[in-house]
C-alpha positions in Angstrom: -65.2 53.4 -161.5 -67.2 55.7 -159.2 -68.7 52.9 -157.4 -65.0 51.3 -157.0 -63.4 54.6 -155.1 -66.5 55.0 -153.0 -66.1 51.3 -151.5 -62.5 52.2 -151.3 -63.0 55.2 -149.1 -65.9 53.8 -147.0 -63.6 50.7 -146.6 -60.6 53.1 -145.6 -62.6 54.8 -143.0 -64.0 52.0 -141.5 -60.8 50.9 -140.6 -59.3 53.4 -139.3 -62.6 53.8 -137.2 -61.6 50.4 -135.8 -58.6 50.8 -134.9 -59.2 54.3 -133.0 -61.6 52.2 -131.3 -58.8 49.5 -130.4 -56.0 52.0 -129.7 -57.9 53.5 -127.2 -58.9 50.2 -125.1 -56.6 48.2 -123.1 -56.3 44.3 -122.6 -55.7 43.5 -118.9 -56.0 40.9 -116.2 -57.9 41.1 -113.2 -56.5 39.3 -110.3 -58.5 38.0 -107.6 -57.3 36.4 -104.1 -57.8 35.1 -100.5 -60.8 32.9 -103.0 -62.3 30.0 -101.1 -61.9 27.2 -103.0 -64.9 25.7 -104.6 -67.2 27.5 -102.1 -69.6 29.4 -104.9 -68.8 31.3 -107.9 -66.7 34.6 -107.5 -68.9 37.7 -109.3 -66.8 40.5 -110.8 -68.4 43.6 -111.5 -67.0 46.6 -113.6 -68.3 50.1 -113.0 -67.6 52.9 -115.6 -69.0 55.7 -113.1 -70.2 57.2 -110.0 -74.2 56.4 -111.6 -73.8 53.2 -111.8 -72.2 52.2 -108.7 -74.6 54.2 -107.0 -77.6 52.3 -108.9 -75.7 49.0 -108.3 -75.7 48.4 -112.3 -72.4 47.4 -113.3 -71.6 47.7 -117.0 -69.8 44.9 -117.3 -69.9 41.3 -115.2 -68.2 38.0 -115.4 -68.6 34.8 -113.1 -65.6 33.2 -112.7 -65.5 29.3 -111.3 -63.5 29.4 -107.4 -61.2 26.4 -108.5 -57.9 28.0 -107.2 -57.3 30.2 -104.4 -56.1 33.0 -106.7 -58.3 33.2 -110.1 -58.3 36.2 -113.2 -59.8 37.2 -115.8 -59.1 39.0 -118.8 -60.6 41.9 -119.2 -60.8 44.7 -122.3 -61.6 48.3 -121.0 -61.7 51.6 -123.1 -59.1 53.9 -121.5 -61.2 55.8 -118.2 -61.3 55.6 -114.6 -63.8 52.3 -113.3 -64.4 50.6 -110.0 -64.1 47.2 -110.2 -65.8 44.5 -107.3 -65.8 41.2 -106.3 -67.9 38.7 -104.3 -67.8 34.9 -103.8 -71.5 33.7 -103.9 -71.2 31.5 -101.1 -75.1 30.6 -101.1 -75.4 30.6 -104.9 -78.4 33.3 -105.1 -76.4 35.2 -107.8 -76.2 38.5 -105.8 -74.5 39.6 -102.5 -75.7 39.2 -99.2 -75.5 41.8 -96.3 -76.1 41.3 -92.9 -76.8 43.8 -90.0 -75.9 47.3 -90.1 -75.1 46.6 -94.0 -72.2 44.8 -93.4 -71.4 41.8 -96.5 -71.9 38.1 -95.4 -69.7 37.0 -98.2 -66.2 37.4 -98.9 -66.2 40.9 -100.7 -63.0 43.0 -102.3 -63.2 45.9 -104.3 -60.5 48.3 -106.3 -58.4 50.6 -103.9 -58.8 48.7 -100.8 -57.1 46.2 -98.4 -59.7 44.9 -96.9 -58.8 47.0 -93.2 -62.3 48.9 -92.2 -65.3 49.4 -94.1 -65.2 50.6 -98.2 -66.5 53.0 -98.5 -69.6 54.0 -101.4 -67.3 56.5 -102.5 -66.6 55.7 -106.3 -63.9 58.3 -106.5 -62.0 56.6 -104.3 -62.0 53.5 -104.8 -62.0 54.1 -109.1 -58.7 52.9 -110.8 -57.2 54.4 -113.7 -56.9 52.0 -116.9 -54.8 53.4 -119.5 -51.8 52.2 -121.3 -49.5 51.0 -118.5 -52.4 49.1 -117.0 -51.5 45.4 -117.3 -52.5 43.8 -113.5 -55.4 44.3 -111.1 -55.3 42.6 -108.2 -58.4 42.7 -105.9 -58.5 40.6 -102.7 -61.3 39.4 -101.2 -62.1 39.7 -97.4 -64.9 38.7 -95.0 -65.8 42.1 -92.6 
């Protein structure tokens, strides 16, 4: 009987483990534009903080096929603040190429900007918050 109640309560708390976990993440989709059709795979990188951006490490990355001018992808964040990029490997050497002066050779887009001047390396200001009204993210991408 001992052995019953004690799989009960391990059971009961793993659950509601899980769901704390789920509660506390949100299902959204991540819109990307201005994509030139069929002209490389489009790289999405997710950045959880200043560390990583600054190291160039996102923590999460998905390769998405440029089949459509406009493409998304679902994505399942924990409730924070992240910076999210994007770049069209044109050349197909799965990483993004800058020309003089730093300046991207490939079409490029990142959270929290429109694609007028330079972004800046700033992950405070370009971070987005993802809580529970977070349902779109539209990024588009530009050539500079």
């Amino acid at each position: 009987m001992k052995k019953i109640v004690f799989l009960l309560c391990f059971f009961y708390l793993f659950s509601v483990c899980v769901f704390a976990q789920t509660a506390n993440t949100r299902t959204f989709k991540v819109e990307i534009t201005n994509v030139a059709i069929n002209d490389g795979n489009v790289i999405l990188a997710v950045f959880s903080n200043a560390e990583e951006f600054k190291r160039e490490e996102p923590g999460f990355v998905y390769v998405l096929q440029s089949d459509s001018a406009v493409i998304s992808q679902e994505v399942s964040l924990p409730y924070g603040e992240y910076l999210i990029t994007a770049f069209q490997d044109a050349n197909g050497n799965n990483k993004m190429d800058f020309g003089l002066f730093g300046i991207p050779k490939e079409l490029f887009g990142m959270s929290n900007w429109d694609g007028r001047g330079f972004p800046t390396r700033n992950f405070n200001r370009h971070k987005i918050p993802v809580n529970g009204s977070t349902n779109r993210i539209t990024i588009g991408l530009f050539k500079l």
